[in-house]
Biopython code that builds the backbone (N, CA, C, O; Angstrom):
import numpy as np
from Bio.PDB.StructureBuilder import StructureBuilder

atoms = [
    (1, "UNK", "N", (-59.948, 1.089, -96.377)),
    (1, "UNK", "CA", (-60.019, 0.030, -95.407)),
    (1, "UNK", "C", (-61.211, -0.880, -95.669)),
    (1, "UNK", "O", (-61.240, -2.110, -95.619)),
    (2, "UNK", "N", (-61.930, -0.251, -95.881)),
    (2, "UNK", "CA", (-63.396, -0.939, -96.637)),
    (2, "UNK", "C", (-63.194, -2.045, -97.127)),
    (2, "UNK", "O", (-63.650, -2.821, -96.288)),
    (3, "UNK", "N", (-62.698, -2.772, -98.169)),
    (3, "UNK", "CA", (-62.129, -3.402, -98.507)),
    (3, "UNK", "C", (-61.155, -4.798, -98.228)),
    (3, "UNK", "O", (-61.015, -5.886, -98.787)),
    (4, "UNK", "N", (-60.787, -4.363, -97.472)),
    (4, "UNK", "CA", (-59.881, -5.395, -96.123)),
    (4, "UNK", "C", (-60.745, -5.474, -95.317)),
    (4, "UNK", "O", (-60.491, -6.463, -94.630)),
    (5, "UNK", "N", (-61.814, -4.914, -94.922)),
    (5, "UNK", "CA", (-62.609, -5.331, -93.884)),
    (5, "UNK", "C", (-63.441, -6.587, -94.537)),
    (5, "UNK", "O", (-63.610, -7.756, -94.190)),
    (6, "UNK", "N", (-63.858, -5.831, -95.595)),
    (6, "UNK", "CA", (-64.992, -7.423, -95.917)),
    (6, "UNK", "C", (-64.458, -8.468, -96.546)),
    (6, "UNK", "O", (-65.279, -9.383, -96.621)),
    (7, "UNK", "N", (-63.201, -8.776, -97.139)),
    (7, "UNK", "CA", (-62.064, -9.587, -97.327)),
    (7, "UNK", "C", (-61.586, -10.128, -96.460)),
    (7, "UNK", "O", (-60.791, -10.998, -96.817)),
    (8, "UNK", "N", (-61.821, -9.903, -94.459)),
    (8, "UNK", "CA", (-61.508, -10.680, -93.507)),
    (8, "UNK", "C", (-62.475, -10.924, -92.687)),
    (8, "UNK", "O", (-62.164, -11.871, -91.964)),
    (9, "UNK", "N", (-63.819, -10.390, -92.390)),
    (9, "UNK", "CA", (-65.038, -10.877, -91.654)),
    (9, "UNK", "C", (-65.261, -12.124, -92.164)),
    (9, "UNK", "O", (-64.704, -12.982, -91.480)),
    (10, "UNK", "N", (-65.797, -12.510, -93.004)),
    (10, "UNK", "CA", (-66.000, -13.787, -93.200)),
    (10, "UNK", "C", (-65.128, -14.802, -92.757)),
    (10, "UNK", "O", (-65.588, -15.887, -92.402)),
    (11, "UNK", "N", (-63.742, -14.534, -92.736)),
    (11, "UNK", "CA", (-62.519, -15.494, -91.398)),
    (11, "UNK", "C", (-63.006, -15.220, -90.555)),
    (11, "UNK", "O", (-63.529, -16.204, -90.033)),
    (12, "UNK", "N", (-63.220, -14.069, -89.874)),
    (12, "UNK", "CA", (-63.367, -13.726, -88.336)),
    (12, "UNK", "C", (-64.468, -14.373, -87.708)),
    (12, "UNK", "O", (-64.517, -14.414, -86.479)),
    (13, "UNK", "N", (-65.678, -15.067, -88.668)),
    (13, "UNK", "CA", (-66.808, -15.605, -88.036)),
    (13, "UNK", "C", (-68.239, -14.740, -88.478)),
    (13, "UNK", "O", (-69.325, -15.210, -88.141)),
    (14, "UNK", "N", (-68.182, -13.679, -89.112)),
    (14, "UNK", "CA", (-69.167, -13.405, -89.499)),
    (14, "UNK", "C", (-69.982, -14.181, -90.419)),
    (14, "UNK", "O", (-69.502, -15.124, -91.048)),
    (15, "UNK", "N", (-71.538, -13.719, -90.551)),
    (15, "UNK", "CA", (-72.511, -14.831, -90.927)),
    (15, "UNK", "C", (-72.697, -14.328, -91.949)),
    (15, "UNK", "O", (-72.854, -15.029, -92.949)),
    (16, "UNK", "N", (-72.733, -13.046, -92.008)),
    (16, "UNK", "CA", (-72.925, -12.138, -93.603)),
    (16, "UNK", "C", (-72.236, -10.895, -93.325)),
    (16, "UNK", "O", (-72.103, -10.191, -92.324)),
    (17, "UNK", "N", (-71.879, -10.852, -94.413)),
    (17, "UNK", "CA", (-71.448, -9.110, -95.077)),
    (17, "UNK", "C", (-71.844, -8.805, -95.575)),
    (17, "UNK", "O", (-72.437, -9.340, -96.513)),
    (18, "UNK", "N", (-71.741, -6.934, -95.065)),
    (18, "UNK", "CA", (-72.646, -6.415, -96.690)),
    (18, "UNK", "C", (-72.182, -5.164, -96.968)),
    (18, "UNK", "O", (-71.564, -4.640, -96.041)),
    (19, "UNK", "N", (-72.328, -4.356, -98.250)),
    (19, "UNK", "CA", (-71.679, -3.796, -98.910)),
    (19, "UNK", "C", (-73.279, -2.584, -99.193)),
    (19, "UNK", "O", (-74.351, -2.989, -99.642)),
    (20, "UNK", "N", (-73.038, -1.382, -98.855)),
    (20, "UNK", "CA", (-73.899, -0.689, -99.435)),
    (20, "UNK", "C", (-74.241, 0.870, -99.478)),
    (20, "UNK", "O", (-73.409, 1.259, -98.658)),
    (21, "UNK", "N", (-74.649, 1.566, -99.728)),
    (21, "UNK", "CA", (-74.806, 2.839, -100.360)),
    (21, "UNK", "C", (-74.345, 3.616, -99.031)),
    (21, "UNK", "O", (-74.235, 2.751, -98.162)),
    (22, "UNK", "N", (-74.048, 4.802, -98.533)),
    (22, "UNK", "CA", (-73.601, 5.399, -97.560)),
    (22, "UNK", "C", (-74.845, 6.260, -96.718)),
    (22, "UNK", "O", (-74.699, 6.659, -95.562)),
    (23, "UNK", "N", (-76.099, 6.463, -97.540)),
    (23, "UNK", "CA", (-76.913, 6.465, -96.829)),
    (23, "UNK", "C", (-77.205, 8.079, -96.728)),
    (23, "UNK", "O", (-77.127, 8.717, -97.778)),
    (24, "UNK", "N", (-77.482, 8.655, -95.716)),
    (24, "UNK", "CA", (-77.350, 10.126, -95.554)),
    (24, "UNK", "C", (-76.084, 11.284, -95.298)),
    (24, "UNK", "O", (-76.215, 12.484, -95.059)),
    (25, "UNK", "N", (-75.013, 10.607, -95.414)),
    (25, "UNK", "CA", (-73.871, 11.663, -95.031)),
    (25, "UNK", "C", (-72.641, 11.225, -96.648)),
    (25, "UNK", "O", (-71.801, 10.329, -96.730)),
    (26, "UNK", "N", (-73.043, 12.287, -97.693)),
    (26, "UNK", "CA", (-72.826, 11.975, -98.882)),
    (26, "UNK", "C", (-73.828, 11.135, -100.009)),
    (26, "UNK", "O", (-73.310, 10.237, -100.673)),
    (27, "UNK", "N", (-74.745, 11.344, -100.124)),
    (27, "UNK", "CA", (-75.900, 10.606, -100.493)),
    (27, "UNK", "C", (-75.188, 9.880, -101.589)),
    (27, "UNK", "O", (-74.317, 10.480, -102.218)),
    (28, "UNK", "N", (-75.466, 8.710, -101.856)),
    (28, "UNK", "CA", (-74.191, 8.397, -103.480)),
    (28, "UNK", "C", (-72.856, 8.287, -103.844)),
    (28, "UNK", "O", (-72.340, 7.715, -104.804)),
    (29, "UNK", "N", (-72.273, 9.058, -102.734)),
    (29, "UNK", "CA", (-70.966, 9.223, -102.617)),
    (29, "UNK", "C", (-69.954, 8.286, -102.233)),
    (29, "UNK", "O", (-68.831, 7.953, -102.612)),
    (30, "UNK", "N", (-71.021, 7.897, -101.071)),
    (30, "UNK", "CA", (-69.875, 6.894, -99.764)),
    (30, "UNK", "C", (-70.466, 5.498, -99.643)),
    (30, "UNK", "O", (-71.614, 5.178, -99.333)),
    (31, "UNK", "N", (-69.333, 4.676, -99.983)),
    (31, "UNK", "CA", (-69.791, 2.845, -99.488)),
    (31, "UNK", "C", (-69.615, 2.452, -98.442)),
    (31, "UNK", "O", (-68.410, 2.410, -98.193)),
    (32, "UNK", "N", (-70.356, 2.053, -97.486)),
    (32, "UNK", "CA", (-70.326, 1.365, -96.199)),
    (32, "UNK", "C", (-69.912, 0.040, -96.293)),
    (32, "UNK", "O", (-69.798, -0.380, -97.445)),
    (33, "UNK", "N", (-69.651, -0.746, -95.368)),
    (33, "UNK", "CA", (-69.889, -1.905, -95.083)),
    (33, "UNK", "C", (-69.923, -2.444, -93.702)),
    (33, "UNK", "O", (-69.473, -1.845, -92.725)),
    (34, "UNK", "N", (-70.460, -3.558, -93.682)),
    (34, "UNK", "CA", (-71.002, -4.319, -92.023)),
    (34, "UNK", "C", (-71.060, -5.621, -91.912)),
    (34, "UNK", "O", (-71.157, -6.318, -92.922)),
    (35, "UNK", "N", (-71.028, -5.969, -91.102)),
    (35, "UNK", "CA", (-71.614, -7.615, -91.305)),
    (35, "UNK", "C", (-72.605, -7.789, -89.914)),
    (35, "UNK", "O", (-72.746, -6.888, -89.087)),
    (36, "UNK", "N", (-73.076, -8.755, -89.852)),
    (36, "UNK", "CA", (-74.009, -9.435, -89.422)),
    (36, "UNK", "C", (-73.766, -10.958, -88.229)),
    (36, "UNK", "O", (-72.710, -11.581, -88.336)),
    (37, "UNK", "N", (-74.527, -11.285, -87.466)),
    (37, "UNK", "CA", (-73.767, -12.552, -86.859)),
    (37, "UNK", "C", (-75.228, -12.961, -86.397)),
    (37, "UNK", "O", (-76.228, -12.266, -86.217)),
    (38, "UNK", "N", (-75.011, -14.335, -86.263)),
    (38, "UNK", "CA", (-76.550, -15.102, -85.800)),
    (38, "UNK", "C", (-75.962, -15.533, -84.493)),
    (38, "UNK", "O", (-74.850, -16.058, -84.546)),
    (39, "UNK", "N", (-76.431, -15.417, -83.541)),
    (39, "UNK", "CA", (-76.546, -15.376, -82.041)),
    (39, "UNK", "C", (-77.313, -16.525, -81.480)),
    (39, "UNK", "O", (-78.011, -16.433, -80.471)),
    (40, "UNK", "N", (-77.158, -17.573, -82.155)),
    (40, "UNK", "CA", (-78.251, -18.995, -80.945)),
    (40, "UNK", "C", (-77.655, -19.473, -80.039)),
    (40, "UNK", "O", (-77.856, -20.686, -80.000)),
    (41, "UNK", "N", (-76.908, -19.075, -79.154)),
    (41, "UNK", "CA", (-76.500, -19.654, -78.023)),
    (41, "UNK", "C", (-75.417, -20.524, -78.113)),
    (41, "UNK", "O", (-74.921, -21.115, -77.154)),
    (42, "UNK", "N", (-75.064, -20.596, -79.246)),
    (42, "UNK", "CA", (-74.068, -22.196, -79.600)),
    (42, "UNK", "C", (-72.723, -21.286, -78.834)),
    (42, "UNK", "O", (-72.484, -20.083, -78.725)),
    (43, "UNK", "N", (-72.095, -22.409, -78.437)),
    (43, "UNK", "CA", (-70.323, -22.330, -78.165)),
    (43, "UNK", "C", (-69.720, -21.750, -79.513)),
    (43, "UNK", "O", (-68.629, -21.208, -79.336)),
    (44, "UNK", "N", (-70.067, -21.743, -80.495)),
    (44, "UNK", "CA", (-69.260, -22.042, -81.918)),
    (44, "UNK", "C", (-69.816, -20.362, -82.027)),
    (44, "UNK", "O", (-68.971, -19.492, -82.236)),
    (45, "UNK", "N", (-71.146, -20.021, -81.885)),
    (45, "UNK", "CA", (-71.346, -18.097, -82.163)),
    (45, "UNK", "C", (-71.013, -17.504, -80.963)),
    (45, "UNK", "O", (-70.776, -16.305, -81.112)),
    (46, "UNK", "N", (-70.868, -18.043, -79.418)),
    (46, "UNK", "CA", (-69.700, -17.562, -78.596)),
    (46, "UNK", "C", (-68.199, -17.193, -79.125)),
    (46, "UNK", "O", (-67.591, -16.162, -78.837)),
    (47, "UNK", "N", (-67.840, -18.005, -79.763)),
    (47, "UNK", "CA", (-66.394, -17.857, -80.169)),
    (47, "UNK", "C", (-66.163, -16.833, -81.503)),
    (47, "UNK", "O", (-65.294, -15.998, -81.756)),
    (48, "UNK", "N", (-67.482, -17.354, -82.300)),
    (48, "UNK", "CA", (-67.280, -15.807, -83.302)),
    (48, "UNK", "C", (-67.725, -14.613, -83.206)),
    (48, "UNK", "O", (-67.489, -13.738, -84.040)),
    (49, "UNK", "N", (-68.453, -14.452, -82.117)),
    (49, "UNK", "CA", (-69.095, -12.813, -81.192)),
    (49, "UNK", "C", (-67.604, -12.545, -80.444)),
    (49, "UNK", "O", (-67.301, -11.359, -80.572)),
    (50, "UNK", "N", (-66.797, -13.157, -79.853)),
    (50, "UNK", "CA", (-65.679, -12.780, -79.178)),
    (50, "UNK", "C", (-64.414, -12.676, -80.507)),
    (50, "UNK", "O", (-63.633, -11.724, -80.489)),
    (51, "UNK", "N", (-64.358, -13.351, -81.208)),
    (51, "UNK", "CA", (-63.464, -13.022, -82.387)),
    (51, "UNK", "C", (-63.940, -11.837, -83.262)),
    (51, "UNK", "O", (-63.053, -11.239, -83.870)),
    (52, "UNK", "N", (-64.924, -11.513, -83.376)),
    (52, "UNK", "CA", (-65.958, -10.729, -84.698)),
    (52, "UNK", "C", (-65.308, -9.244, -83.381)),
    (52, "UNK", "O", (-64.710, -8.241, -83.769)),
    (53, "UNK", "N", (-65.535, -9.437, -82.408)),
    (53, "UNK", "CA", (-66.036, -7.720, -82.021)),
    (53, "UNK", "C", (-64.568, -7.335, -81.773)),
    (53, "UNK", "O", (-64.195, -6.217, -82.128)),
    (54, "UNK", "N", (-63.545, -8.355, -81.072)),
    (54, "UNK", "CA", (-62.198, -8.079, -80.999)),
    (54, "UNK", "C", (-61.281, -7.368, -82.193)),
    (54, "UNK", "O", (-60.533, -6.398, -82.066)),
    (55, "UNK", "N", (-61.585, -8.203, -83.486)),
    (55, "UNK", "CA", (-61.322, -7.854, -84.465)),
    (55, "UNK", "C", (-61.978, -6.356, -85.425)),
    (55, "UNK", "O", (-61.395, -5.650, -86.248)),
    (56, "UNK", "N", (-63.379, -6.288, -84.900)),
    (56, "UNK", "CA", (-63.972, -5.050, -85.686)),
    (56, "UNK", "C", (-63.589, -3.940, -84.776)),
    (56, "UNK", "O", (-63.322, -2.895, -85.370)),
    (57, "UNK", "N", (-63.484, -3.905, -83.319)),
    (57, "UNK", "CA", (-63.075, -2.918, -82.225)),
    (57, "UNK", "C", (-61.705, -2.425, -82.494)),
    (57, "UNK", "O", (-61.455, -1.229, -82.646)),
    (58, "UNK", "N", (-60.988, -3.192, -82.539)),
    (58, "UNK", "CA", (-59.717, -3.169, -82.551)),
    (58, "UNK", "C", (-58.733, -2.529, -84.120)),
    (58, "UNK", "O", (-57.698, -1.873, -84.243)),
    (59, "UNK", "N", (-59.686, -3.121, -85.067)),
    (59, "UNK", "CA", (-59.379, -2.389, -86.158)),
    (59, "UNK", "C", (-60.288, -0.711, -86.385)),
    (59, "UNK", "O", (-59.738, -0.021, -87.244)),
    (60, "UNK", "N", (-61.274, -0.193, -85.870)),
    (60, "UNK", "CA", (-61.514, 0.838, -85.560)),
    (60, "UNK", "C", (-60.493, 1.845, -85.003)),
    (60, "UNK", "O", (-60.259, 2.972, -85.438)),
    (61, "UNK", "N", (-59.589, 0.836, -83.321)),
    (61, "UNK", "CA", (-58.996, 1.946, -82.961)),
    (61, "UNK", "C", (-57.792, 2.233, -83.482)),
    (61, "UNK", "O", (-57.303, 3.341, -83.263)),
    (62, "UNK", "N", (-57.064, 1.211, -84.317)),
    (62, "UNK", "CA", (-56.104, 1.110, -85.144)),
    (62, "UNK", "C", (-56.260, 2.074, -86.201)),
    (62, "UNK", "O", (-55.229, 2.736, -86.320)),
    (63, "UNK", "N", (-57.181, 2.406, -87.027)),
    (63, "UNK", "CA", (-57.073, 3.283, -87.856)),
    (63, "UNK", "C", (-57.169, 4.652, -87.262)),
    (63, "UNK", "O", (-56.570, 5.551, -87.851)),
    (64, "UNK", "N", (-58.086, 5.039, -85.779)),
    (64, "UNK", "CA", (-57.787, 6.154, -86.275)),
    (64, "UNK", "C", (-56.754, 6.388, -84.940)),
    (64, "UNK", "O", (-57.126, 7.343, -84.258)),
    (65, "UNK", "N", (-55.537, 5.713, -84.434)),
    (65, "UNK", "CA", (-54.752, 6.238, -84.180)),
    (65, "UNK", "C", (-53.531, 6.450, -85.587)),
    (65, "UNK", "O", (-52.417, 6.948, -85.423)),
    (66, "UNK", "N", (-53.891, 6.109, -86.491)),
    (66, "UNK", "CA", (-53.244, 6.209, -87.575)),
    (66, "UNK", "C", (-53.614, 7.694, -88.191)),
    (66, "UNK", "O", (-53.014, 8.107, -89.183)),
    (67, "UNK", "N", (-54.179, 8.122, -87.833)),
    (67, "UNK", "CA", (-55.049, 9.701, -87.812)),
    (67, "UNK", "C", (-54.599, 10.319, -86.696)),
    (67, "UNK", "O", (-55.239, 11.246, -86.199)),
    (68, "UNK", "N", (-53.417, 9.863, -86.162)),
    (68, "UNK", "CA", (-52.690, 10.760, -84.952)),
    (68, "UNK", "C", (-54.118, 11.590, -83.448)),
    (68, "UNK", "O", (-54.163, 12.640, -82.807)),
    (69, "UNK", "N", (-55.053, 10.252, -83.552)),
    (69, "UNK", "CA", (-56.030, 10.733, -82.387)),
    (69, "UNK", "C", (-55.293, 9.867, -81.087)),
    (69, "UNK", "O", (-55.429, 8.648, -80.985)),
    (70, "UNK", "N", (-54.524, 10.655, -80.150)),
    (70, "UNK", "CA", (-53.910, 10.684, -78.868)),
    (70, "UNK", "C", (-54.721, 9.600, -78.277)),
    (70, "UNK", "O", (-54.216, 8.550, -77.879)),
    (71, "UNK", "N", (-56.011, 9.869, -78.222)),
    (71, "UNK", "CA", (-56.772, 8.584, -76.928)),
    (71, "UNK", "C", (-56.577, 7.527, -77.754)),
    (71, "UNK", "O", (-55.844, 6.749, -77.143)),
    (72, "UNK", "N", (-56.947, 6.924, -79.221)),
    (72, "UNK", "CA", (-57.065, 5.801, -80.159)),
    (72, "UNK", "C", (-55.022, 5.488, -79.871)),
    (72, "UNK", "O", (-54.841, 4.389, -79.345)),
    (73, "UNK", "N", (-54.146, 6.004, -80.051)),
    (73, "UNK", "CA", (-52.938, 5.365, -79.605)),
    (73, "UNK", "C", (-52.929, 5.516, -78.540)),
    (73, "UNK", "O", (-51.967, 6.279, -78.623)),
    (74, "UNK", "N", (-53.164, 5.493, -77.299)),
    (74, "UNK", "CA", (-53.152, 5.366, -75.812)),
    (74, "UNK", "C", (-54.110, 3.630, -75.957)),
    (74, "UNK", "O", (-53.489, 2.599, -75.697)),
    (75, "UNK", "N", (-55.209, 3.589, -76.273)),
    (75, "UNK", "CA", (-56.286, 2.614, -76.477)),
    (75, "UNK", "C", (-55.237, 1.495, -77.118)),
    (75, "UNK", "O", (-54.897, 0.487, -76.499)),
    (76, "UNK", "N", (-54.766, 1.837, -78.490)),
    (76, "UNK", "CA", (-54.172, 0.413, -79.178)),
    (76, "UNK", "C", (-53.134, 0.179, -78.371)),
    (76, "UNK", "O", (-53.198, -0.915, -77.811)),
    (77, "UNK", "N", (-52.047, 0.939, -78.080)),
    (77, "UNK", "CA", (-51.327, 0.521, -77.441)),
    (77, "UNK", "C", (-51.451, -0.372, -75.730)),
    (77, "UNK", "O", (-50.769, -1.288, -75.270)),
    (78, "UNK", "N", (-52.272, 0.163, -75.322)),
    (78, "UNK", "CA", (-52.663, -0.869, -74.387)),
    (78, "UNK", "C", (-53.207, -1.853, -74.375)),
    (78, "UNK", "O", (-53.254, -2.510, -73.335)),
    (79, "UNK", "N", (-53.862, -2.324, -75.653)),
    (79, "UNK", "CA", (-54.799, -3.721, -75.887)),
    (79, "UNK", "C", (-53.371, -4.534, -76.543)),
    (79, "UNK", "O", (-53.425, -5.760, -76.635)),
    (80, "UNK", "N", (-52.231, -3.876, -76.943)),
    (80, "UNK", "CA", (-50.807, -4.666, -77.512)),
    (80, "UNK", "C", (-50.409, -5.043, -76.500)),
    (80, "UNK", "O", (-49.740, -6.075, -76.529)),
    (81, "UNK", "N", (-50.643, -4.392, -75.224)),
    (81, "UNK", "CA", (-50.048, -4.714, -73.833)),
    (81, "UNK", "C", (-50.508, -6.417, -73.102)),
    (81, "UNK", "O", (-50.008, -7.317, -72.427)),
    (82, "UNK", "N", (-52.073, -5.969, -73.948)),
    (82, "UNK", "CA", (-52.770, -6.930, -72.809)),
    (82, "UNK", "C", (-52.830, -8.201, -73.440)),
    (82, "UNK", "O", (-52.911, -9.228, -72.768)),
    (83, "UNK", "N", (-52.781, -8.213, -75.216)),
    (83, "UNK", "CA", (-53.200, -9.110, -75.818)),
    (83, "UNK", "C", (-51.777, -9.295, -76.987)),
    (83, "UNK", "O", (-51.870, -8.651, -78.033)),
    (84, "UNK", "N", (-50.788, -9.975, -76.822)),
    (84, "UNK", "CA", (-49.392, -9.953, -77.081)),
    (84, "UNK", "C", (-49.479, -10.422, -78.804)),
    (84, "UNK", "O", (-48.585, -10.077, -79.577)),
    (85, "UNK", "N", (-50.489, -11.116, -79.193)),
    (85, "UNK", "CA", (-50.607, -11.786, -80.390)),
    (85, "UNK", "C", (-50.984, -10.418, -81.064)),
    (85, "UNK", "O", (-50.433, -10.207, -82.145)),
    (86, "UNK", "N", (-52.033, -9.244, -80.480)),
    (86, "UNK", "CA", (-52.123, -8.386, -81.682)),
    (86, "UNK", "C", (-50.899, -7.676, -81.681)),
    (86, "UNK", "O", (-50.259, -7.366, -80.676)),
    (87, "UNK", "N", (-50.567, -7.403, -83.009)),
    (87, "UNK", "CA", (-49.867, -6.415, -83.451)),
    (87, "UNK", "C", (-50.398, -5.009, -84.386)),
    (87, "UNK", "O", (-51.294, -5.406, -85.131)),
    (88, "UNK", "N", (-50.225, -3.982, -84.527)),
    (88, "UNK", "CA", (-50.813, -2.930, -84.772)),
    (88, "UNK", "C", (-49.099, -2.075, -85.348)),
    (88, "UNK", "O", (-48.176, -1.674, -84.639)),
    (89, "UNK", "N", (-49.213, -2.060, -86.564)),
    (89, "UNK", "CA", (-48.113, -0.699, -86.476)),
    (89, "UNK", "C", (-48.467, 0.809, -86.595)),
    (89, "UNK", "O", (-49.135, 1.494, -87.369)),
    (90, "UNK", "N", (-47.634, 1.044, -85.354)),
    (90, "UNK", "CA", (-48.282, 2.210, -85.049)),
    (90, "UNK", "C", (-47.708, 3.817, -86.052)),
    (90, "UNK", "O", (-46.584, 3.697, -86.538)),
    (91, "UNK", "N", (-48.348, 5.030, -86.292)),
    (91, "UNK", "CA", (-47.812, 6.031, -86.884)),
    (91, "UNK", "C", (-46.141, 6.450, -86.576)),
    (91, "UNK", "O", (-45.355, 5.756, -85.930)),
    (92, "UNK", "N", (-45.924, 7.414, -87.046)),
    (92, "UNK", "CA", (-44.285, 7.820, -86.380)),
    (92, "UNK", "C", (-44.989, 9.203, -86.456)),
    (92, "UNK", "O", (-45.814, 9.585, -87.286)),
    (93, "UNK", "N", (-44.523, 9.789, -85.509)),
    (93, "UNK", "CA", (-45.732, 11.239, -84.793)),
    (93, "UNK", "C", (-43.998, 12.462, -84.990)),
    (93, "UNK", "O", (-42.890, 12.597, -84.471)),
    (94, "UNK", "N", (-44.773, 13.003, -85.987)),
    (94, "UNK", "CA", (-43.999, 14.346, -85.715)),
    (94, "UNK", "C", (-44.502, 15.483, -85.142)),
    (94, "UNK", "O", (-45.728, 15.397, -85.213)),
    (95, "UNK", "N", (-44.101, 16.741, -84.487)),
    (95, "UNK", "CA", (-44.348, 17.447, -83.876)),
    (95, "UNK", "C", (-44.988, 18.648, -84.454)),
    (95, "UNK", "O", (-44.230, 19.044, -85.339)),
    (96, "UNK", "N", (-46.138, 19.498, -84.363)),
    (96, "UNK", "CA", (-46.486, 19.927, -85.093)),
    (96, "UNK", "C", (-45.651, 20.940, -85.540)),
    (96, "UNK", "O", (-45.824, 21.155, -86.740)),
    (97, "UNK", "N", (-44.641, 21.783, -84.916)),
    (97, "UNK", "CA", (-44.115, 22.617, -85.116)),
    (97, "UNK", "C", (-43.191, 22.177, -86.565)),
    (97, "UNK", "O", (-43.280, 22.778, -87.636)),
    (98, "UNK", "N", (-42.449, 21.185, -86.342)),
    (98, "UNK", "CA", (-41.854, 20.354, -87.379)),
    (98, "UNK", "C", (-42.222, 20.364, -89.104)),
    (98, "UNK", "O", (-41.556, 20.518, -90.128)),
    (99, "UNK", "N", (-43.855, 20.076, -88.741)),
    (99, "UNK", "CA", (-44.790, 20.272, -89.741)),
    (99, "UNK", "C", (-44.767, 21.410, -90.274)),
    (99, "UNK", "O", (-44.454, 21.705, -91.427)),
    (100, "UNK", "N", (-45.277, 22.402, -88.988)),
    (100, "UNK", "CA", (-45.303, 23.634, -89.734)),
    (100, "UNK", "C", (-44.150, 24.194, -90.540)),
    (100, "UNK", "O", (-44.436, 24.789, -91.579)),
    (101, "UNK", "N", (-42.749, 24.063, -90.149)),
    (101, "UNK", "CA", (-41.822, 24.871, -90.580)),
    (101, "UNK", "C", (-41.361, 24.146, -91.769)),
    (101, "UNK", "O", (-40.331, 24.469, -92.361)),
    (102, "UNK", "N", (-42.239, 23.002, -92.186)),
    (102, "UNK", "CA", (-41.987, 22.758, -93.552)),
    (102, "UNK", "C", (-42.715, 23.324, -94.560)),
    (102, "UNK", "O", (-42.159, 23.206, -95.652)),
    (103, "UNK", "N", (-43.733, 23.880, -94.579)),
    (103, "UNK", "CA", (-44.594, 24.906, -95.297)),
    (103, "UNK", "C", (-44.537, 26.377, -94.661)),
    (103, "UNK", "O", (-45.195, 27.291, -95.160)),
]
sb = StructureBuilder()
sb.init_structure("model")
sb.init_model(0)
sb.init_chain("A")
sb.init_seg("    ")
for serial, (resi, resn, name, xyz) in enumerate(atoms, 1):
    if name == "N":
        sb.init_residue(resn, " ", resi, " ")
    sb.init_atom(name, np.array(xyz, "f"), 0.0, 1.0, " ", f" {name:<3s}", serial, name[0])
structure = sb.get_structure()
C-alpha cells in the first residue's frame, strides 16, 4: 500500500512526502511513509487538512477491514453510508469453520 499512498498524497493536498527507514520495529527491514501539511490559516490548507485526513483515515480503515477486523468493516461501511462518493470494496468473509475444513 505504501506505494499508492505516496503516488496519491501529493493530489490529496499534501505539502511533502516522505519515504523512510522503519525505524525501531524491524530495524532495516521496513519502509514507512508520511507526509506533512503546512497549516497557515489559508482557506486553500483548510481544504487540504479536510481532504489529506479524510483520505489518510479512511484508507487506514479500508485496509484493515480487508484483514477481516469486524470494527474496521462496521467503520468503512458506515463512512460509505454517510459519504456516497467514497467507495471501498469490501472483503467477501468466509466463515471460519469453512476455512478450517479446507485444511
Amino acid at each position: 500500500m505504501l506505494p499508492l499512498n505516496l503516488a496519491f498524497v501529493p493530489f490529496r493536498g499534501a505539502t511533502w512526502i516522505s519515504l523512510h527507514n522503519g525505524g525501531g520495529v524491524g530495524w532495516g527491514e521496513v519502509i514507512n511513509g508520511g507526509f506533512g501539511l503546512v497549516l497557515d490559516g489559508s482557506s486553500d490548507a483548510d481544504r487540504r487538512l479536510k481532504q489529506m485526513l479524510f483520505w489518510d483515515v479512511n484508507n487506514g480503515i479500508a485496509r484493515r477491514s480487508w484483514a477481516r477486523n469486524k470494527e474496521a468493516l462496521f467503520a468503512i461501511k458506515r463512512e460509505m453510508e454517510r459519504t456516497p462518493n467514497l467507495k471501498v470494496t469490501l472483503p467477501n468473509l468466509v466463515d471460519d469453520k469453512t476455512l478450517d475444513d479446507l485444511f
